[in-house]
C-alpha positions, 0 to 999 in steps of 0.5 A: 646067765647065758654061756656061749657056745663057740668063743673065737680068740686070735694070738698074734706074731712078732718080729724082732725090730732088732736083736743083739745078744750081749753076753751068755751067763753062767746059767747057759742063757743069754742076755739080750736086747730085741725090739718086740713088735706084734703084727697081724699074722694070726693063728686061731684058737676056737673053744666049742661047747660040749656035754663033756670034759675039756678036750684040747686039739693041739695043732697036728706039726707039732709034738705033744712034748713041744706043745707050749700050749699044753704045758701051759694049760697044765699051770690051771688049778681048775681044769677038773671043772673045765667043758669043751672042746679047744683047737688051734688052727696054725696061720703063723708058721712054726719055727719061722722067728716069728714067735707063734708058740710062744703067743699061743702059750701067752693065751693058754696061759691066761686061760688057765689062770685067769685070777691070777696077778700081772707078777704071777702070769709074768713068772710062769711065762718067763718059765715057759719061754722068753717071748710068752712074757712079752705075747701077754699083752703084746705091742711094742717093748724093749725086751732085755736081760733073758729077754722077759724084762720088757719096756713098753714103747709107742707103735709105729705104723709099719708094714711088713713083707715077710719071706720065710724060706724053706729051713729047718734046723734041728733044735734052731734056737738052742743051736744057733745061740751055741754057735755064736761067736766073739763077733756076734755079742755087741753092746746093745747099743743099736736096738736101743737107738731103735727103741729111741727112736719109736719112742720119738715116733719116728721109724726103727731106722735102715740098721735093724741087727740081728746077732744070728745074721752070721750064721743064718746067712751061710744058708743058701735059702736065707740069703736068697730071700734077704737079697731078693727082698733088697732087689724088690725094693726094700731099703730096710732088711732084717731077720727075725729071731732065730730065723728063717724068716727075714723081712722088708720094712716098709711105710704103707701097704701100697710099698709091701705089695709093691715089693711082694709082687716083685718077689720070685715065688721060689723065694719062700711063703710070702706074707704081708703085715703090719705092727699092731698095738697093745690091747686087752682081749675080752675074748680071752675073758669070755674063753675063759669063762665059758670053758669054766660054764656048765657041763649041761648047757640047753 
């Protein structure tokens, strides 16, 4: 058989349509109720061949003891026979909410064990973070419980402005969830009023929860980009995950750049987006495949 010398695959971001945190459990995590949307903002993973044992780039911001893709890749029962070489190219910003590693961490995931059952890959995302569950095969979902529980749901045809300020908070996940308060854990109800409505086809609707809004909002540059983007033009304003990023929901791409071309540059990295549906990834497949090739290729 011929072996490919060079397989691209591409791993998307989500936004949160919605997220609301119920109750935190006794083992410290949290119980919570997002809509997961994947839209079209990428980062780039390139395996190469090589007359030599695997090699991963990871990406150059990120610590080799943060790397989920690492972690990840170390789930393969086979990595001795592996080749080639795999970077990473980052075009989803890091720590921004918009879950770049854990969609990289998804495809790793895959990689590695490329046999293995939906339960199997599943259990293991689910140790490795909330949201690599949901990147497996990406979409629509209602996600609950520690948010590995997931839902399917029709997507809608939205786009997106996404602001992402410049914030960086040392451990923002954990840090945010420690600093929720009374005020901040509701039933649920919202997001899943949401997910009512996409699963009627309609929009998420003008009320989009984030339980981190509180929180996020005490910081200058996040209030800034929220109301900028409410100058601009946008009905419909959220947050998503653990921020920074906040987002401006819109119907067509005419009304995102409309909006973004309103916004003050000092308001952070602007990008546009829109939802992308569920699909399988043959280029995963042939990835994982050709790293597994032979060491010796013509």
């Amino acid at each position: 058989m011929s072996w490919p010398d060079r397989v691209r695959v591409a791993t998307p971001a989500k936004v949160n349509l919605g997220l609301e945190v119920i109750a935190r459990r006794p083992d410290g995590y949290h119980e919570i109720v997002s809509v997961l949307q994947s839209v079209s903002l990428f980062d780039l993973f390139e395996w190469t061949a090589t007359r030599r044992p695997f090699n991963y780039l990871g990406f150059d911001d990120i610590a080799p003891e943060q790397d989920l893709v690492a972690r990840a890749l170390a789930h393969a029962r086979d990595a001795e026979r592996w080749t080639g070489t795999l970077s990473a190219r980052k075009g989803i910003p890091a720590a921004a909410g918009l879950g770049g590693g854990s969609s990289d961490a998804a495809l790793a995931l895959r990689i590695s064990l490329p046999n293995a059952t939906g339960e199997e890959l599943l259990d293991r995302a689910a140790r490795l973070g909330s949201d690599v569950s949901f990147f497996l095969s990406s979409g629509t979902a209602l996600a609950s419980g520690t948010g590995s529980t997931l839902a399917p749901l029709a997507t809608p045809r939205l786009w997106f402005v996404l602001v992402t300020p410049p914030l960086a908070i040392a451990g923002k996940t954990q840090a945010l969830y420690r600093g929720l308060d009374a005020r901040d854990f509701t039933d649920g109800a919202v997001v899943r009023g949401i997910a009512d409505r996409l699963g009627r086809g309609t929009g998420p609707g003008d009320i989009i929860p984030n339980a981190f809004t509180n929180r996020l909002m005490s910081f200058p540059v996040v209030r800034y980009a929220y109301d900028r983007l409410l100058l601009a033009g946008s009905s419909v304003v959220s947050i998503s995950g653990a921020g920074p990023t906040v987002y401006a929901v819109l119907e067509s791409y005419h009304d995102a750049s409309r909006v973004a071309a309103r916004l003050p540059l000092d308001v952070g990295a602007i990008r546009i987006a829109r939802t992308i549906a569920a699909r399988d990834q043959p280029s995963v497949s042939a990835m994982a495949l050709a790293m597994r090739g032979p060491a010796e290729r013509v």
